[in-house]
C-alpha positions in Angstrom: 11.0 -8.0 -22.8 9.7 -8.3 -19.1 6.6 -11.0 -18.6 3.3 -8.9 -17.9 1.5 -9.2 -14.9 -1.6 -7.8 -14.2 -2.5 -6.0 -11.5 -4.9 -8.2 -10.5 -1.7 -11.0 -10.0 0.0 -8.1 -8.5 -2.0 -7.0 -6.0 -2.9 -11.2 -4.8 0.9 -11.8 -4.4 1.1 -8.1 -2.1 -2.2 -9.4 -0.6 -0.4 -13.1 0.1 2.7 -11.9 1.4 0.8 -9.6 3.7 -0.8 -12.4 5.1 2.0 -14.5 5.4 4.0 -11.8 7.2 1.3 -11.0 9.5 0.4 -14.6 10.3 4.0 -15.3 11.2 4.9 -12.1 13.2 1.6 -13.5 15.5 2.5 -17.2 14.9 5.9 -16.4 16.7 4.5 -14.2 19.2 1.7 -16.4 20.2 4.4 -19.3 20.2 6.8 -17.1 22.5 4.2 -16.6 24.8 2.7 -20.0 25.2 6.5 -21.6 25.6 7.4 -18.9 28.2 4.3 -19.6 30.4 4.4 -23.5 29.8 8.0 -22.9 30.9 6.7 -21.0 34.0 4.0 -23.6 35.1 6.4 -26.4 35.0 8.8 -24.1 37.4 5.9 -23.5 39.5 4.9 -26.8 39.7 8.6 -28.5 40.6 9.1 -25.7 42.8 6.1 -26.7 44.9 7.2 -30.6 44.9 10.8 -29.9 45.7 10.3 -27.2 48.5 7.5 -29.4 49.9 10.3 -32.4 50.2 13.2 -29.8 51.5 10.7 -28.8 54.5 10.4 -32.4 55.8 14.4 -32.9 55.1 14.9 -29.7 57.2 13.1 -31.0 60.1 15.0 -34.0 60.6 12.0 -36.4 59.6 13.1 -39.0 57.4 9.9 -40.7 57.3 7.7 -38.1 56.8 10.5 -36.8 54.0 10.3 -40.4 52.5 6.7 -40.5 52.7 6.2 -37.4 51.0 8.4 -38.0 48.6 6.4 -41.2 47.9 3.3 -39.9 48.2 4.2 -36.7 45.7 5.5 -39.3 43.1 1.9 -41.6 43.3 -0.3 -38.5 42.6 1.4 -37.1 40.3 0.4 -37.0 36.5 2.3 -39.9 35.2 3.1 -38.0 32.2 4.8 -35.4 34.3 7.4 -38.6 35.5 8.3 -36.7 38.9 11.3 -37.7 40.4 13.5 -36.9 43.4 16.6 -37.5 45.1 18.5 -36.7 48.7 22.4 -35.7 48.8 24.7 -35.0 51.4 26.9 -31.8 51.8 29.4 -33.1 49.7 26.9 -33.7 46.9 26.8 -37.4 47.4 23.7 -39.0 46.4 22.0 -40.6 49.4 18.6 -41.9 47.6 17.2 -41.3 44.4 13.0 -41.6 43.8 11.0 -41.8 40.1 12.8 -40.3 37.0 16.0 -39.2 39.1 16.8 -43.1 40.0 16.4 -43.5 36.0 18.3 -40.4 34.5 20.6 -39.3 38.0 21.9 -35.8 37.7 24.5 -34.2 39.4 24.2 -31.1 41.4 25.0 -27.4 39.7 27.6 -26.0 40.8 26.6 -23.4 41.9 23.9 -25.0 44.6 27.2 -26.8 45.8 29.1 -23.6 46.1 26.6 -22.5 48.4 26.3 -18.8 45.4 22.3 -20.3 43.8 20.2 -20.9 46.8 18.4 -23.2 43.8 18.5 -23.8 40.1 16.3 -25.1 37.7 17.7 -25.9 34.4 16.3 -28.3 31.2 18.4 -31.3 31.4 18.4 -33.7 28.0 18.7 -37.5 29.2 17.8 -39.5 25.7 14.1 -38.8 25.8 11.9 -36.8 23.2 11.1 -33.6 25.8 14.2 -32.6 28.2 13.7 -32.4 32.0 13.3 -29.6 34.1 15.9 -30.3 37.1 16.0 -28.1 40.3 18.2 -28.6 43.4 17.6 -26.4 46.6 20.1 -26.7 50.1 18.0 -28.4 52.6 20.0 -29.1 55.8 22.2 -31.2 56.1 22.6 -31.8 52.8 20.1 -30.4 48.9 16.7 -31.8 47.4 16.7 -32.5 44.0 13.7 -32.6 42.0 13.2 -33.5 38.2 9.8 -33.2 36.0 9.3 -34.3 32.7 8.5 -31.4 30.7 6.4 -33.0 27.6 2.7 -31.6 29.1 3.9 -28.3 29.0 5.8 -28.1 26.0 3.3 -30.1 24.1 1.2 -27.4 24.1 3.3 -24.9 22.3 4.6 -27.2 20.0 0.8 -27.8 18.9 0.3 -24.3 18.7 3.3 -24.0 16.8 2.3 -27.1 14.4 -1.1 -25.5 13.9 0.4 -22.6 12.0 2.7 -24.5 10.1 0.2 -26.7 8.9 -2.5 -24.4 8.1 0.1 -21.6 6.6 0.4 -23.0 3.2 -3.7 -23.2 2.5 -4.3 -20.0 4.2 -1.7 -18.6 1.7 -3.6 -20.4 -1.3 -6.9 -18.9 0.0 -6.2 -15.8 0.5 -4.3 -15.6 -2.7 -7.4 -17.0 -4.6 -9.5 -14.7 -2.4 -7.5 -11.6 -3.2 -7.3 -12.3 -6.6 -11.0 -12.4 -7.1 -11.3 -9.4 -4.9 -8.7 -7.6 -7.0 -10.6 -8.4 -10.3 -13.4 -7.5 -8.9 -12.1 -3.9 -8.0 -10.3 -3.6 -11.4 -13.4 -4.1 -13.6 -13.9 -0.7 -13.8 -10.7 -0.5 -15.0 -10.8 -2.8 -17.9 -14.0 -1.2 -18.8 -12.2 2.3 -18.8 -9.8 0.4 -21.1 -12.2 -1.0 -23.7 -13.9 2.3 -23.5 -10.5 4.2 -24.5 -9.9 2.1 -27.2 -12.8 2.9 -28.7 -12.2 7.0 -28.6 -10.6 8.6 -31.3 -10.5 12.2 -33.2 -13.8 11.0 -35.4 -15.4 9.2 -32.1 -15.3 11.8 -29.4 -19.3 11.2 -28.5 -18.5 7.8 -26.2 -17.5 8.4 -22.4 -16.1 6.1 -20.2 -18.8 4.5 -18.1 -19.1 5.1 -14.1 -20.3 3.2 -11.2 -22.1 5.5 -9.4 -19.9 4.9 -6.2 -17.7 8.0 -6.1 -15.0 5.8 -5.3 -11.1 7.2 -6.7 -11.7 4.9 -10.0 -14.4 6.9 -10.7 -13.2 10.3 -9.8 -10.8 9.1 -12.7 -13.3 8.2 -14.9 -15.2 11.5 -14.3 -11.6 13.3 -14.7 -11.0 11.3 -18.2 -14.3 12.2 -19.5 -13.8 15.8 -18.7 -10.4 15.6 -20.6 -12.5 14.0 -23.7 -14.8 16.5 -23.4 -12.3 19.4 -23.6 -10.6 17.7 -26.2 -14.0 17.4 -28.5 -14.4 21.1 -28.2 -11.1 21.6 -29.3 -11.4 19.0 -32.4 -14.7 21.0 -33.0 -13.2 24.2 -32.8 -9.9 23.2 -35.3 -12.3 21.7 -37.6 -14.0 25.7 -37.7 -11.4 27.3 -37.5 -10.2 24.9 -40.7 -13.4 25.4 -42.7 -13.5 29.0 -41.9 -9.8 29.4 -42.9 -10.6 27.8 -46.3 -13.0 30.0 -46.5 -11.8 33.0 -46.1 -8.5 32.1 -47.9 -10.8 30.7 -51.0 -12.5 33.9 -51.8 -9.6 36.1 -52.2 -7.2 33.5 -53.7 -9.7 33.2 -56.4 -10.2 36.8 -56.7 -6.7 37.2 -57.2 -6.6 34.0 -59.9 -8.9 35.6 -61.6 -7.7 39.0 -61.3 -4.1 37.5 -62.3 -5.8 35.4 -65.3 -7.4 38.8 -66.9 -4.1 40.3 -66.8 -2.3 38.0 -68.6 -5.0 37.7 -71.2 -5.6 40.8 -72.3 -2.9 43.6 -73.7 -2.4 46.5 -71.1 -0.4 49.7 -71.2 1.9 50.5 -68.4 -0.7 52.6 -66.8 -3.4 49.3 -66.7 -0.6 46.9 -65.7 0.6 49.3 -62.8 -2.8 49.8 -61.9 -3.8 45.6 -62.5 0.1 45.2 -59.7 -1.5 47.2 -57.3 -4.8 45.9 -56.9 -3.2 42.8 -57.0 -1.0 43.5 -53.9 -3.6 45.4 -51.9 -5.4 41.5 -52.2 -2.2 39.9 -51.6 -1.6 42.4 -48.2 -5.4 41.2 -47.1 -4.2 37.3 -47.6 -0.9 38.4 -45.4 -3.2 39.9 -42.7 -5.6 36.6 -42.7 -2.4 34.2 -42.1 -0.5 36.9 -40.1 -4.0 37.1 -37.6 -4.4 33.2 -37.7 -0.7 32.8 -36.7 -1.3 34.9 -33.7 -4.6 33.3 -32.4 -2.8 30.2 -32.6 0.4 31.7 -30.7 -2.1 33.0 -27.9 -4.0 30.1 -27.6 -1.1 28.1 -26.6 -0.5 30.7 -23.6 1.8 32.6 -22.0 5.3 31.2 -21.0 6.7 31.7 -17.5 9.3 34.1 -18.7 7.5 36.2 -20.9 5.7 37.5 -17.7 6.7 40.9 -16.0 5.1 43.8 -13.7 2.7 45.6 -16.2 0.8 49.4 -14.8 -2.3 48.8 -16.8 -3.0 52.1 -15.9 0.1 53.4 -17.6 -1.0 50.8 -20.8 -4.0 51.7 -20.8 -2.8 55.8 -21.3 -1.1 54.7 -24.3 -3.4 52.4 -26.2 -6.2 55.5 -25.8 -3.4 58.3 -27.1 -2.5 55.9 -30.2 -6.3 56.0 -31.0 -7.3 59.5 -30.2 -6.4 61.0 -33.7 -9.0 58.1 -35.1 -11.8 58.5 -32.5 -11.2 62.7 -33.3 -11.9 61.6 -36.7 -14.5 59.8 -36.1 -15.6 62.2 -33.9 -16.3 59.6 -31.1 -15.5 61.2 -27.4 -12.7 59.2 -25.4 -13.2 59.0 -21.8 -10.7 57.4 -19.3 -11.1 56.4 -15.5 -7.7 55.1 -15.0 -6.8 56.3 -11.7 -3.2 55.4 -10.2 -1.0 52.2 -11.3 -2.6 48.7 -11.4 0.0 46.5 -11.3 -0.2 43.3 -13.0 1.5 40.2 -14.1 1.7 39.8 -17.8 3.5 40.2 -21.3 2.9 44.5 -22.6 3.1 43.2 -26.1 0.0 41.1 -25.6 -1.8 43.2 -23.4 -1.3 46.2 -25.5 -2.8 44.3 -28.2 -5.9 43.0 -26.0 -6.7 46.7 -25.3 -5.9 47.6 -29.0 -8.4 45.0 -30.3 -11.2 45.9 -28.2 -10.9 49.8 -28.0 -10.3 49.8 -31.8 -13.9 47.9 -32.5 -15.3 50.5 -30.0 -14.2 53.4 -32.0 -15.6 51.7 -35.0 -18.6 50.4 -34.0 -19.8 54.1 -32.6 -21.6 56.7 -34.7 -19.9 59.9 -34.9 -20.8 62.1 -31.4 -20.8 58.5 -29.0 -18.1 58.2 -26.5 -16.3 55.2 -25.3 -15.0 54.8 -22.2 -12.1 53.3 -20.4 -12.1 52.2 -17.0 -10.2 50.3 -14.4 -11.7 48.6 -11.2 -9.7 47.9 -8.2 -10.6 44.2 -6.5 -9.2 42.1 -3.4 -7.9 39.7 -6.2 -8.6 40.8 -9.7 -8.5 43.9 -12.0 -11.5 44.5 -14.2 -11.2 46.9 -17.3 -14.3 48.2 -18.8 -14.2 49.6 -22.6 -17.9 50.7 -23.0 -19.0 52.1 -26.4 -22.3 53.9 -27.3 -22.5 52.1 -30.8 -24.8 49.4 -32.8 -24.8 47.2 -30.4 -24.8 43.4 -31.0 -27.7 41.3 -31.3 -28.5 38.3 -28.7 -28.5 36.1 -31.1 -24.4 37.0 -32.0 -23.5 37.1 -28.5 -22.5 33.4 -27.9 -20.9 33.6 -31.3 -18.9 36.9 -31.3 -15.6 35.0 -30.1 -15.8 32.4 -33.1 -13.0 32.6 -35.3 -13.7 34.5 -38.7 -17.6 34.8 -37.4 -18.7 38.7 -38.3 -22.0 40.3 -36.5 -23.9 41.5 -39.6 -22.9 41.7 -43.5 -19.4 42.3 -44.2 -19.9 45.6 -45.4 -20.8 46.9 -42.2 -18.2 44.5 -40.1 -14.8 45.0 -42.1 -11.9 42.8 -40.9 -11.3 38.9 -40.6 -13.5 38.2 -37.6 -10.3 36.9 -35.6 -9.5 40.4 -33.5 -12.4 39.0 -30.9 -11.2 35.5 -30.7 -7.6 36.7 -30.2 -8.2 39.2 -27.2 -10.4 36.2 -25.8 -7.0 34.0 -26.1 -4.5 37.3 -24.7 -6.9 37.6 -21.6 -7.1 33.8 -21.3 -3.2 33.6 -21.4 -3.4 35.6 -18.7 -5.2 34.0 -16.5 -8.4 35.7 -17.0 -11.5 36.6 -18.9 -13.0 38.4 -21.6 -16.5 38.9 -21.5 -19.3 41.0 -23.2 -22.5 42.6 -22.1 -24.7 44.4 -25.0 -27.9 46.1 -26.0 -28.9 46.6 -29.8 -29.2 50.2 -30.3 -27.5 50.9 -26.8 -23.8 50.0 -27.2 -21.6 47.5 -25.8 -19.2 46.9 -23.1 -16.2 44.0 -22.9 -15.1 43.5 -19.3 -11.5 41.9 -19.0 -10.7 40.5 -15.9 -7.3 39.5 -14.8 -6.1 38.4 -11.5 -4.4 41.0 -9.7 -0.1 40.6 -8.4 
């Protein structure tokens, strides 16, 4: 098993080696610089000395060149530890002055040759800094100069021992630093955590805390808590849907106990036992349409798969679902009327949409007194469809609106609402599945229209 590291650790050590790249990507530029400039001043310098000398040689003054060469030596930095020296066309030396009688150096090549008019190179003679040597033709014969080039190579090397010096507690700073910071920043976090742990399917009341900053830690925190929240709802709505199932399952299972009890008890004829079989199934057919309508709330509640979706004419549907209901609304003596104009074309499953429609236009025909009409309509939209099925029946009472779409919940006694109470909820869950919305809009006395709204292909 791997060691743990937090991400407190985690994000110090990026935070370090940051740092430490940074530090010594400048650490070698700054360094480059300095030593190439230092490099360039002590050119300058010997290059002044040495042409200074090679004028006087040129001009045939051997006392003025000796005096210059004298005088160039005295006021000089000592640490710079000037020295030159004369040769003669042959490269012979003549005279040698300062560091050049201590450390002689021979002529390039090159100068000899007559192809460098001068050259400058770092010489190492046994001391701690090399020299910087230059030799330039000066008729009849070449000036050599040499400078010691400690004062300008100090500098970098400082620099350069600066940042190696201070690397390793920067490092341990900013490590400690960024580790504190990193803490700091993750307390949210760890609050987030102890929060979770907390939550569970009896505990869905607790949210996980905020800062108030609107930072990303708590867009996740606001994110979670919306999650939670859904997630209570659903809890609250299983734990219904599981009390109302018992329910409903417990007053006809004990009907039909009972039913089965008296039977068995009591001597029948054939006539009595046929009749006692029959009642029996027509309760055992109601159980199988309570588990068969429960089975399909919980099959459209967990939505509509990629495949199952196709090109549906709602308009073509919607034809059919009101011509398999005519003969009842003639019976009924309710009026259909249809506005379905040319196809509507949307994405969906027929099955399920054939249902939606079925749900809600059969309720309409039911819940309308003999000469009402319902009607059936279909509005085009930039982006959406909306179907209308508006009845002229009881209506439904404020107080039953927010509640109509409960599972097993029934808008007065049972009498007057037969069914299991789940045809509602399930057309809620078809339209949902669908990527739209059921909705209701109602007047006691006045009738009631549902308004499905799906988004258009």
């Amino acid at each position: 098993m791997k060691p743990r590291v937090s991400i407190g650790v985690q994000w110090a050590l990026r935070y370090t080696v940051a740092l430490l790249v940074t530090v010594s990507v400048f650490g070698v530029f700054t360094y480059t610089q300095i030593a190439r400039r230092t490099e360039s001043d002590a050119r300058l310098v010997l290059e002044l000395q040495v042409n200074e000398v090679a004028v006087h040689a040129a001009a045939g003054e051997p006392d003025a060149m000796a005096e210059t060469i004298e005088r160039g030596i005295a006021s000089a930095d000592p640490e710079l530890k000037l020295g030159f020296a004369l040769f003669d066309t042959d490269g012979n030396l003549i005279v040698a002055r300062g560091s050049l009688a201590l450390y002689p150096t021979p002529l390039p090549e090159g100068v000899l040759a007559g192809e460098d008019q001068s050259g400058a190179d770092q010489v190492e003679v046994g001391e701690n800094y090399p020299y910087l040597v230059m030799a330039v033709r000066a008729p009849p014969g070449f000036v050599q100069g040499a400078i010691y080039t400690r004062p300008f190579v100090r500098n970098a090397r400082d620099v350069r021992d600066i940042y190696l010096y201070s690397l390793p507690v920067l490092l341990l700073v900013t490590a400690g630093l960024g580790y504190a910071l990193a803490r700091g920043s993750l307390r949210p976090l760890a609050e987030m955590n102890a929060t979770a742990r907390h939550i569970s399917g009896a505990n869905l009341e607790e949210r996980i805390p905020t800062t108030g900053s609107g930072d990303e830690l708590d867009e996740l925190a606001a994110t979670l808590n919306e999650m939670i929240a859904r997630i209570g709802r659903s809890v609250q709505r299983a734990r219904r849907f599981s009390g109302n199932a018992a329910h409903e399952l417990r007053t006809p299972l004990n009907a039909l106990r009972s039913r089965l009890e008296v039977t068995l008890e009591q001597p029948r004829d054939a006539e009595e036992a046929r009749k006692a079989l029959a009642e029996t199934a027509a309760e055992v057919e109601g159980l199988s349409n309570i588990v068969h309508a429960m089975m399909r709330l919980a099959q459209s509640e967990a939505g509509l798969a990629p495949e199952q979706r196709s090109p549906v004419d709602l308009s073509s549907l919607l034809r059919e679902v009101v011509a398999f209901f005519a003969p009842l609304a003639e019976e009924a003596e309710v009026e259909l009327v249809t506005e379905l104009g040319d196809p509507v074309w949307v994405p969906g499953d027929p099955s399920w949409l054939h249902e939606l429609f079925a749900n809600l236009l059969d309720n309409a025909i039911k819940y309308t007194p003999g000469g009402g009409r319902v009607e059936v309509t279909i509005e085009r939209q930039v982006d959406a469809v909306i179907i209308r099925i508006r009845d002229e029946g009881i209506g439904i009472p404020p107080e039953d609106l927010t509640r109509i779409f409960e599972p097993f919940h029934r808008v007065g006694d049972r009498s007057m609402a037969p069914g299991v109470g789940l045809g509602l909820p399930i057309s809620r869950e078809l339209a949902r599945a669908h990527g739209g919305e059921l909705q209701v809009e109602s007047r006691p006395g006045e009738g009631t229209t549902f308004l499905v709204r799906l988004p258009g292909s």
